[in-house]
C-alpha positions as CSV (number, residue, x, y, z in Angstrom):
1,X,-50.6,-116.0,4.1
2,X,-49.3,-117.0,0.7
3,X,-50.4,-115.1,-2.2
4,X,-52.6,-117.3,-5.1
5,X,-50.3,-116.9,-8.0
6,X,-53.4,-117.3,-10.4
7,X,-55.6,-113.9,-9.1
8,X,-52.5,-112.6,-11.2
9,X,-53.4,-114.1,-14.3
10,X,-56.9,-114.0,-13.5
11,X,-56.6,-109.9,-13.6
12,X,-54.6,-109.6,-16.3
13,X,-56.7,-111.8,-18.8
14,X,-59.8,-109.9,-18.0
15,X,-57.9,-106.7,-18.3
16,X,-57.2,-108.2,-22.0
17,X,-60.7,-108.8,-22.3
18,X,-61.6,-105.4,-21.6
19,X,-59.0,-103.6,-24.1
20,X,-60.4,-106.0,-27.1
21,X,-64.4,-104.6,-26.4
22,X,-63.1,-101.1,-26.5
23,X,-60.9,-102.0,-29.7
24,X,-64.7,-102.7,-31.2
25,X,-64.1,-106.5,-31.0
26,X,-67.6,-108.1,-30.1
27,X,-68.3,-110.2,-26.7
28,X,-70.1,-113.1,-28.5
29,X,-69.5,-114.2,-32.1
30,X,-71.8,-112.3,-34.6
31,X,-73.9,-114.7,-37.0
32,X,-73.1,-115.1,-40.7
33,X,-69.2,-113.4,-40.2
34,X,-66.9,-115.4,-38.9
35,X,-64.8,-112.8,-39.7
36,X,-65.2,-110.6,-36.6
37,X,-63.1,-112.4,-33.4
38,X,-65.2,-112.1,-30.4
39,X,-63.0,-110.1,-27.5
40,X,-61.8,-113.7,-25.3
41,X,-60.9,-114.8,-28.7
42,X,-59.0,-111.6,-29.5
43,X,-57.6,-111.3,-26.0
44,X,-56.5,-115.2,-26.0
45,X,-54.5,-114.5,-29.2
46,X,-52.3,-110.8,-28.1
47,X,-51.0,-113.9,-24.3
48,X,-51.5,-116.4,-27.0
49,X,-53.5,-118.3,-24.5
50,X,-56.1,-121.3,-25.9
51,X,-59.4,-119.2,-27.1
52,X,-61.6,-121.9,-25.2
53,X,-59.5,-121.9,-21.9
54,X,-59.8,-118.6,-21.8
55,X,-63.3,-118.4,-22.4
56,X,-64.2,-120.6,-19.9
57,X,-62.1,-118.6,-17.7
58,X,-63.8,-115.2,-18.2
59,X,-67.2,-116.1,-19.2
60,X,-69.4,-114.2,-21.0
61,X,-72.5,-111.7,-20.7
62,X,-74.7,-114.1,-19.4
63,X,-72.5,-117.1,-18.1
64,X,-70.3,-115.7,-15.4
65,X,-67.0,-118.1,-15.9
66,X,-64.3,-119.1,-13.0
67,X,-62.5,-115.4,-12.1
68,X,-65.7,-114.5,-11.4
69,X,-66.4,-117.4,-9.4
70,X,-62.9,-117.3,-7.7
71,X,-61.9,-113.5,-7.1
72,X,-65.4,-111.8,-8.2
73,X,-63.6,-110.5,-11.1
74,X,-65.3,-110.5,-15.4
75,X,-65.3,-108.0,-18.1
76,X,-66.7,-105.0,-18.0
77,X,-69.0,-106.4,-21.5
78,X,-70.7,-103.0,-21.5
79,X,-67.9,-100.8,-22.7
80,X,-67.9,-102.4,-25.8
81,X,-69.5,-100.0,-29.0
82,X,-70.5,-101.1,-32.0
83,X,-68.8,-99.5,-34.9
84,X,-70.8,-96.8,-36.9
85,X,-71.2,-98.8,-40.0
86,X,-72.8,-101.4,-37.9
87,X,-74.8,-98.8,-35.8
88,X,-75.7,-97.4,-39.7
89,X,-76.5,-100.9,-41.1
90,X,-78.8,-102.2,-37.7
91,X,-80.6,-98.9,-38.1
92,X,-81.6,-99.2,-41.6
93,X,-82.8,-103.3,-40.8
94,X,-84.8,-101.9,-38.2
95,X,-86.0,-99.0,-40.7
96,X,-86.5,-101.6,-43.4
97,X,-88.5,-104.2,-40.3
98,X,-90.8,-101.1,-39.2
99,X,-91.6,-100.7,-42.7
100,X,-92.8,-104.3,-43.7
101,X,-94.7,-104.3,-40.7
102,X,-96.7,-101.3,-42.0
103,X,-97.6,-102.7,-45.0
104,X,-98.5,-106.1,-43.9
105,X,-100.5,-103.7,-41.5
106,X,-102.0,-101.8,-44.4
107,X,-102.8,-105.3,-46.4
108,X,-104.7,-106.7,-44.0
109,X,-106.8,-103.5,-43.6
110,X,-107.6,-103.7,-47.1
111,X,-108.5,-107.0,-46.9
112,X,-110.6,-106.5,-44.6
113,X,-112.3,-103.9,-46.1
114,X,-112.8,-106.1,-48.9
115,X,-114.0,-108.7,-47.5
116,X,-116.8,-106.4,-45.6
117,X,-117.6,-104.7,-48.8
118,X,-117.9,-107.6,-50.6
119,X,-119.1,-110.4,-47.9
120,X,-121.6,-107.5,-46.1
121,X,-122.8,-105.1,-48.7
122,X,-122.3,-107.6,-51.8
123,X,-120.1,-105.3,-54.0
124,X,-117.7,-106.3,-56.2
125,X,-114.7,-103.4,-56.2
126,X,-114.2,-103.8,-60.1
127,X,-117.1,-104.4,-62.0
128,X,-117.7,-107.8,-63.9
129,X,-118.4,-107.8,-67.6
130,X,-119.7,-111.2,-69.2
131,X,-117.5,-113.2,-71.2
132,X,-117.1,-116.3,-73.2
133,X,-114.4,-117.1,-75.4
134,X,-114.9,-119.7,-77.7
135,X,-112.8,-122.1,-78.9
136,X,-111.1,-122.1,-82.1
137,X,-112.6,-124.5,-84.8
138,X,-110.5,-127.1,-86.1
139,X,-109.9,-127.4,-89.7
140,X,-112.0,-130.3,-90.1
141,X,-115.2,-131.2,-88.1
142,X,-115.1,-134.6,-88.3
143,X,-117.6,-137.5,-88.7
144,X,-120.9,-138.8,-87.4
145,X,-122.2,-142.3,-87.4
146,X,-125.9,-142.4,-86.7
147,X,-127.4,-145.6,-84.4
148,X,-130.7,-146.6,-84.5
149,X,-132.1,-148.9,-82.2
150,X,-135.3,-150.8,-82.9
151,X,-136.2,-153.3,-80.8
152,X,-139.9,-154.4,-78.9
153,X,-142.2,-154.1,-81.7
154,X,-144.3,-156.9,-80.8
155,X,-145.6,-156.8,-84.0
156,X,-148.8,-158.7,-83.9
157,X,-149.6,-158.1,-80.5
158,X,-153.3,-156.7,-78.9
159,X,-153.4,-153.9,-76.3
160,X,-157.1,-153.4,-75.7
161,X,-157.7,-150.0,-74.9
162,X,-160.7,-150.7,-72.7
163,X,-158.9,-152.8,-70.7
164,X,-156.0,-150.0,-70.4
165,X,-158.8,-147.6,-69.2
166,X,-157.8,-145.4,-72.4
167,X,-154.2,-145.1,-71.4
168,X,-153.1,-146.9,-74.5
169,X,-153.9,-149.2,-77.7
170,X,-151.8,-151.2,-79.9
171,X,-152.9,-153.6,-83.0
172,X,-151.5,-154.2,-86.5
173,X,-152.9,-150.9,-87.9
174,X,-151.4,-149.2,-85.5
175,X,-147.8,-151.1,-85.4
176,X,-148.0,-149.7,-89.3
177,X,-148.9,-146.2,-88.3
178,X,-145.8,-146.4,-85.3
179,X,-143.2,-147.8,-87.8
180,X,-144.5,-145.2,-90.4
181,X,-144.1,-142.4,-88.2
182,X,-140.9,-143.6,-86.7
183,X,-139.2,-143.8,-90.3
184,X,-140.6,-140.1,-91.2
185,X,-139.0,-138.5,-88.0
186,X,-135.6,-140.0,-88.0
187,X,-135.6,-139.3,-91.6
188,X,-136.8,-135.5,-91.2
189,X,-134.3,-135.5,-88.2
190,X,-131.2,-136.8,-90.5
191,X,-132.3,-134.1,-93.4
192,X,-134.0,-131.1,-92.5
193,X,-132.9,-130.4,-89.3
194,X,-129.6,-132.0,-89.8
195,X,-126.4,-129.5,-89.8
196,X,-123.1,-129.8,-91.6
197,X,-122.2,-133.0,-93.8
198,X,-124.5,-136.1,-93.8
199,X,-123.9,-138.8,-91.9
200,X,-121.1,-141.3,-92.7
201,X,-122.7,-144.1,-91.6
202,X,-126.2,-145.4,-90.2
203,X,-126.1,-148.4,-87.9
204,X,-129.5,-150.1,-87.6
205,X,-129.4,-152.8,-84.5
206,X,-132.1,-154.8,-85.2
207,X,-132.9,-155.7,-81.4
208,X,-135.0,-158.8,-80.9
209,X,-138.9,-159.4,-80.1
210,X,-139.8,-157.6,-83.1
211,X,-142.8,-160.0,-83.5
212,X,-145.0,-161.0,-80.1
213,X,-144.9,-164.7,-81.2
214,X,-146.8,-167.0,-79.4
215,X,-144.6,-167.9,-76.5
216,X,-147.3,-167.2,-73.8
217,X,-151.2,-168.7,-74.5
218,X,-153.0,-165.8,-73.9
219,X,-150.6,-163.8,-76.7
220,X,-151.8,-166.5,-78.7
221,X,-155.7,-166.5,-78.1
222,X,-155.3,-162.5,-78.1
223,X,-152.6,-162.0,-81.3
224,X,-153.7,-159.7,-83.8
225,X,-151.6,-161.9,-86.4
226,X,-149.4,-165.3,-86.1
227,X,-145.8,-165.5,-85.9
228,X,-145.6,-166.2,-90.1
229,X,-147.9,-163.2,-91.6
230,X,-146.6,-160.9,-88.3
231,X,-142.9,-161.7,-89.8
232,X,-144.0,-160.7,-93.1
233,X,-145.5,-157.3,-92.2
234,X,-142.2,-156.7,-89.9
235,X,-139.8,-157.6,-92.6
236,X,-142.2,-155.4,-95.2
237,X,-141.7,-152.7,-92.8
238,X,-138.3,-152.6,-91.9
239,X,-137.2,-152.8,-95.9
240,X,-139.0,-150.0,-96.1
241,X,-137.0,-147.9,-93.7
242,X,-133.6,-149.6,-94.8
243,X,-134.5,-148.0,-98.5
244,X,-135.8,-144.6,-96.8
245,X,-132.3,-144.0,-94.7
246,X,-130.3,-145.6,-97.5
247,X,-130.6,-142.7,-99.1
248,X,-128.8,-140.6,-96.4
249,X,-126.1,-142.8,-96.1
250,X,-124.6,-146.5,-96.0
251,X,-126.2,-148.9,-94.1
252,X,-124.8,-151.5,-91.7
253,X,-127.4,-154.0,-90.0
254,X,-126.9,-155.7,-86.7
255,X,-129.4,-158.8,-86.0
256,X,-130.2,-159.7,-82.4
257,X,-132.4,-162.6,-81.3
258,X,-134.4,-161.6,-78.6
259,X,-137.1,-164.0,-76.2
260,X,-140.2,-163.8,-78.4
261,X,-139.0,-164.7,-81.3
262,X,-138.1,-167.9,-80.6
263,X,-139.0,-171.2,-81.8
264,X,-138.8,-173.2,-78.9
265,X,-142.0,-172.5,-75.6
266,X,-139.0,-172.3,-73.2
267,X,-135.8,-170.0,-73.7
268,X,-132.6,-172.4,-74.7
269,X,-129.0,-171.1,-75.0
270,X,-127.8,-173.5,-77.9
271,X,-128.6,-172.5,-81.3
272,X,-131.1,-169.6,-80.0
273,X,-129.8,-166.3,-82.6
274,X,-130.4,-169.0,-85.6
275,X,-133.8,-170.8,-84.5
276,X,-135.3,-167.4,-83.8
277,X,-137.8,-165.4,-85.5
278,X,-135.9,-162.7,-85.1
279,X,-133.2,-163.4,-87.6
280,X,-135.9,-165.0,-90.2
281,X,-136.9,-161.5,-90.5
282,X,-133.3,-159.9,-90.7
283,X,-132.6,-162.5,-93.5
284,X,-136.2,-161.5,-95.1
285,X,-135.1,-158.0,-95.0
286,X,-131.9,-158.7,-96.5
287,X,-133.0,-161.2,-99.2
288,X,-135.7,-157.9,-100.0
289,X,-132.8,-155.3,-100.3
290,X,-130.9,-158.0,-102.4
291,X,-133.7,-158.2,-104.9
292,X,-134.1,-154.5,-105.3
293,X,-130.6,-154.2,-105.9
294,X,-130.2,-151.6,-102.7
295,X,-126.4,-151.2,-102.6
296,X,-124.0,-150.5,-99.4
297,X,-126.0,-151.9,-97.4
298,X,-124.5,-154.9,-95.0
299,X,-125.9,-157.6,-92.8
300,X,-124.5,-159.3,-89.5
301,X,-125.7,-162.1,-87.5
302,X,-123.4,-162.6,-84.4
303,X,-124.2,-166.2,-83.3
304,X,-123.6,-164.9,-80.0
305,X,-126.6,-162.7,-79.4
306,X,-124.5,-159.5,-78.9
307,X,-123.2,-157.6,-81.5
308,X,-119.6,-155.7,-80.4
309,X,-118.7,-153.8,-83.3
310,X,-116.7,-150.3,-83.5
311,X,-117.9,-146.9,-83.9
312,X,-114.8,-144.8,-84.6
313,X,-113.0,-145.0,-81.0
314,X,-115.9,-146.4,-78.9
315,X,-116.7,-150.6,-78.6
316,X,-120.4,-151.0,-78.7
317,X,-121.8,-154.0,-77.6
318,X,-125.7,-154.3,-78.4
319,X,-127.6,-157.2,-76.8
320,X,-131.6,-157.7,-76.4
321,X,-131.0,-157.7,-72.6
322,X,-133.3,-161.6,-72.0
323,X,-128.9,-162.3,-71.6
324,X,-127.4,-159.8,-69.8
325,X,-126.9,-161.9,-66.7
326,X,-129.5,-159.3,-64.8
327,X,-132.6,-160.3,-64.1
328,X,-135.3,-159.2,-60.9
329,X,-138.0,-157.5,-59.4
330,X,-138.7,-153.8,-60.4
331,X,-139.4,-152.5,-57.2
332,X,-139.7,-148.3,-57.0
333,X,-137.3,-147.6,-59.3
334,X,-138.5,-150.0,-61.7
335,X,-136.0,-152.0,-64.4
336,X,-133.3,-149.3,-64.2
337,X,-131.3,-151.2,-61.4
338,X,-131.6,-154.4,-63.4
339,X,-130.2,-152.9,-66.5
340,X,-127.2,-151.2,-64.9
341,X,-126.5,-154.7,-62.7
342,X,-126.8,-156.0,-66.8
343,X,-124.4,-153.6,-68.4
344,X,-121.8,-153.6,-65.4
345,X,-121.8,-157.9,-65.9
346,X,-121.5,-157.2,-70.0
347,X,-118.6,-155.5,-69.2
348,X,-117.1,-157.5,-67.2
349,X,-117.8,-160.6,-69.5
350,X,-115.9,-159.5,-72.3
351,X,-112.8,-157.2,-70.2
352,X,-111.9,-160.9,-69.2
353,X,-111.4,-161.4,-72.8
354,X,-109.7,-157.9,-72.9
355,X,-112.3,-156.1,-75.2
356,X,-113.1,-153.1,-73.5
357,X,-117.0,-152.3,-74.0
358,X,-117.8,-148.1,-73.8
359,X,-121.3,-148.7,-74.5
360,X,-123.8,-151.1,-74.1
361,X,-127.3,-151.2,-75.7
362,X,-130.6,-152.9,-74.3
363,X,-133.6,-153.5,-75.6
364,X,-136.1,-156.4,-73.8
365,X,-137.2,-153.9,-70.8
366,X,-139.4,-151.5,-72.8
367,X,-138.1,-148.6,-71.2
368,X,-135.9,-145.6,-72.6
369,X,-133.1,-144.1,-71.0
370,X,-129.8,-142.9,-71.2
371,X,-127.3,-144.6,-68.3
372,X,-123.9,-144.8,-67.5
373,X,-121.7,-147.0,-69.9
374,X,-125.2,-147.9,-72.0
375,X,-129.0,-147.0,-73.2
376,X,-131.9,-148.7,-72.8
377,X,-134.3,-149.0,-75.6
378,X,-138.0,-148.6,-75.4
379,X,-140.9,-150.3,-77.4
380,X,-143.3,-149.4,-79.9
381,X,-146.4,-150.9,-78.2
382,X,-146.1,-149.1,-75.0
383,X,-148.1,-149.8,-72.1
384,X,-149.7,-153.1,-72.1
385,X,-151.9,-155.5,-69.8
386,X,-149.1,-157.1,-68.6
387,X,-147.2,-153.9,-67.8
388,X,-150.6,-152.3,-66.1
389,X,-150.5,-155.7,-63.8
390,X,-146.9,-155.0,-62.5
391,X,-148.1,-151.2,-61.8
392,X,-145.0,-150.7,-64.2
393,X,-144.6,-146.9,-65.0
394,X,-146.8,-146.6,-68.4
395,X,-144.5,-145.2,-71.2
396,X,-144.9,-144.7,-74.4
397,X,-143.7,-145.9,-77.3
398,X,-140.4,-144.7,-78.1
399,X,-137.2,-145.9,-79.8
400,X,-133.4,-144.4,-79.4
401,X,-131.4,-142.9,-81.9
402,X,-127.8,-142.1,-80.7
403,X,-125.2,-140.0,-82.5
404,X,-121.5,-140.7,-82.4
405,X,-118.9,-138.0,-83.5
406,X,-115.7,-139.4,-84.6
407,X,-113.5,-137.0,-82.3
408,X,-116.0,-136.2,-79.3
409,X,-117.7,-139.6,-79.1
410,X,-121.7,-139.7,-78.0
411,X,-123.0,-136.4,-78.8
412,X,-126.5,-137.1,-79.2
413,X,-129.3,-138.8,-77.8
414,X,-133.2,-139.1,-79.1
415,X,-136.1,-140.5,-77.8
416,X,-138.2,-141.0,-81.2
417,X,-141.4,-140.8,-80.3
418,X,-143.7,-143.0,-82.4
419,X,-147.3,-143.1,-80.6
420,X,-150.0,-140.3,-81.6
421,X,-152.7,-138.6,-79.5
422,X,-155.4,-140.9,-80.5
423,X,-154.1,-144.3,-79.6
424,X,-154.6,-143.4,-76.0
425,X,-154.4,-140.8,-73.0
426,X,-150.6,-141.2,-72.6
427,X,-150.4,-139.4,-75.9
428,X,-152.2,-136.7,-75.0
429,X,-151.3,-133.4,-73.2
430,X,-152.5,-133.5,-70.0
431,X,-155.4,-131.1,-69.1
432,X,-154.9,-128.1,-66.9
């Protein structure tokens, strides 16, 4: 039988194989250091064989390769020792491994220790002390512009107290005794109990229906005066208050037509801010603080019906809200949903004519709050027939003031209140 020549070669290069593991020479390559030949590719190198011939010819620990295969015949991979720097180094990973392991160990204990003292017995391992650090003032604490909206005075109009089951009254005497009060708390509020520098500015909006008129018949079989001696009294009575806050600070005076005043029995969109009531008594006013000689104190009369003017960084658009594109039932929530609906259309007027609009101001729905993007103004007859009809919440008679700062913006907001206790039950504390 004739010998296979290659069982020669076969011992010989796994013989080779074997005297590279016990020179210390690895049987598979070790990561990160290429450095270190593996034994095939040591043992390839001394019969200058190819490295990946050979290795496919021997194998490797856990791929037996052809010798084995043909003759039964692969290295003996267990006599190969690591060297005792390696040995050293392996030991001290492990060392290093066994010790991260205890202290992730350890941190989790604590943390759940923790956790149980602080989720089950409530306990806070340090102690909390209370603290507030405040801010440090600026140099200069800038400006404030005062608004004040007046709008809805009706002035001439009858609430009959009988007929409002005691909840309210409103004649000409008492219009006097609102407007008087009004003046005397916004005053006191600007003076006495205001802080820091006076105010740079007061803005007066001037907000439409500030006479009942005679647009409806029964306002004028029930009117306590006409639209000509009810302008009169008005325009006495706001001159009054423009010479009482002139002397807190300049004046500027915004005139808005609103749906009483008007001239005409059914609303009209041409010529409505100049054939309006309304602006006869701004121009009354003014001609009044003319004649007295009142200085710094300035009248506007947008055309329009809204007034957009500038408060420091803030557009304001005032309107009497008859226009606001928002009109409707009251429903449960009463007006408020028409007035948002109102300011979001405002807004969207004038951003098509790129004037951005912060704040919007409405009078026309007798009721007072603060919204987003705008405030609604109330009225200083209150409750009426009409409003007792709808089953309208009743409230009082109140007007805004609003109070701009010229670095934070709207910092302020007042509900004036301008009825007294004995004008009617809604004035009145409620008995226990």
């Amino acid at each position: 039988m004739k010998k296979d020549p290659r069982l020669k070669q076969a011992k010989r290069e796994v013989e080779a194989v074997n005297r590279a593991l016990k020179e210390g020479h690895p049987p598979v390559s070790v990561p990160g250091n290429n450095r270190i030949k593996t034994a095939s590719s040591a043992a390839a190198e001394r019969l200058r064989r190819d490295r990946f011939a050979l290795s496919n010819r021997v194998g490797s620990p856990d791929k037996p390769g052809l010798w084995h295969r043909l003759y039964g015949l692969r290295p003996d991979w267990d006599c190969y020792q690591l060297p005792a720097d390696e040995i050293e180094a392996i030991n001290e990973k492990r060392i290093e491994r066994d010790k991260d392991a205890e202290l992730r160990d350890l941190k989790e204990k604590l943390v759940e220790a923790r956790n149980i003292r602080s989720g089950v017995l409530k306990l806070v391992s340090d102690p909390l002390h209370p603290r507030f650090d405040f801010p440090k003032k600026a140099s200069k604490s800038g400006s404030r512009t005062v608004i004040l909206h007046l709008s809805d005075w009706h002035c001439g109009e009858v609430v009959n107290i009988d007929e409002m089951e005691g909840l309210n009254a409103f004649n000409l005497s008492i219009f006097r005794n609102r407007v008087s009060r009004l003046g005397s708390t916004v005053h006191e509020l600007l003076t006495t109990h205001w802080k820091g520098q006076p105010p740079e500015k007061i803005i007066l909006i001037f907000g439409g229906d500030m006479i009942t008129g005679e647009i409806h018949d029964e306002l004028a079989k029930t009117n306590d005066a006409l639209s000509a001696p009810a302008v009169r009294e008005c325009a006495e009575r706001l001159a009054g208050l423009v010479k009482l806050l002139r002397g807190i600070a300049p004046i500027d005076i915004y005139s808005i037509p609103g749906n009483h005043g008007r001239l005409t029995k059914k609303p009209e969109s041409k010529g409505m801010a100049v054939n309006s009531f309304d602006t006869l008594i701004s121009q009354v006013v003014e001609m009044v603080v003319n004649l007295d000689k009142i200085s710094g104190v300035r009248f506007f009369y947008p055309k329009s019906g809204d007034a957009v003017f500038r408060v420091y960084g803030l557009t304001i658009c005032a309107a009497h809200g008859d226009r606001i594109g928002s009109k409707g039932g009251q429903g449960f929530i009463g007006p408020i949903a028409t007035i948002l609906r109102g300011i979001a259309k405002t807004r969207s007027y004038y951003a098509a004519q790129n004037i951005m609009i912060d704040y919007v101001l409405v009078g026309h729905y007798h009721t007072t709050s603060k919204l987003p993007r705008g405030f609604s103004n109330g009225s200083l007859p209150g409750p009426s027939e009409y409003s007792r009809d709808l089953k309208a919440d009743p409230e009082p008679a109140k007007q805004n003031m609003i109070v701009v700062h010229s670095e934070k913006g709207v910092i302020d907001f007042q509900e004036i209140q301008c009825g007294d206790a004995g004008e009617g039950a809604i004035y009145r504390a409620r008995s226990a």
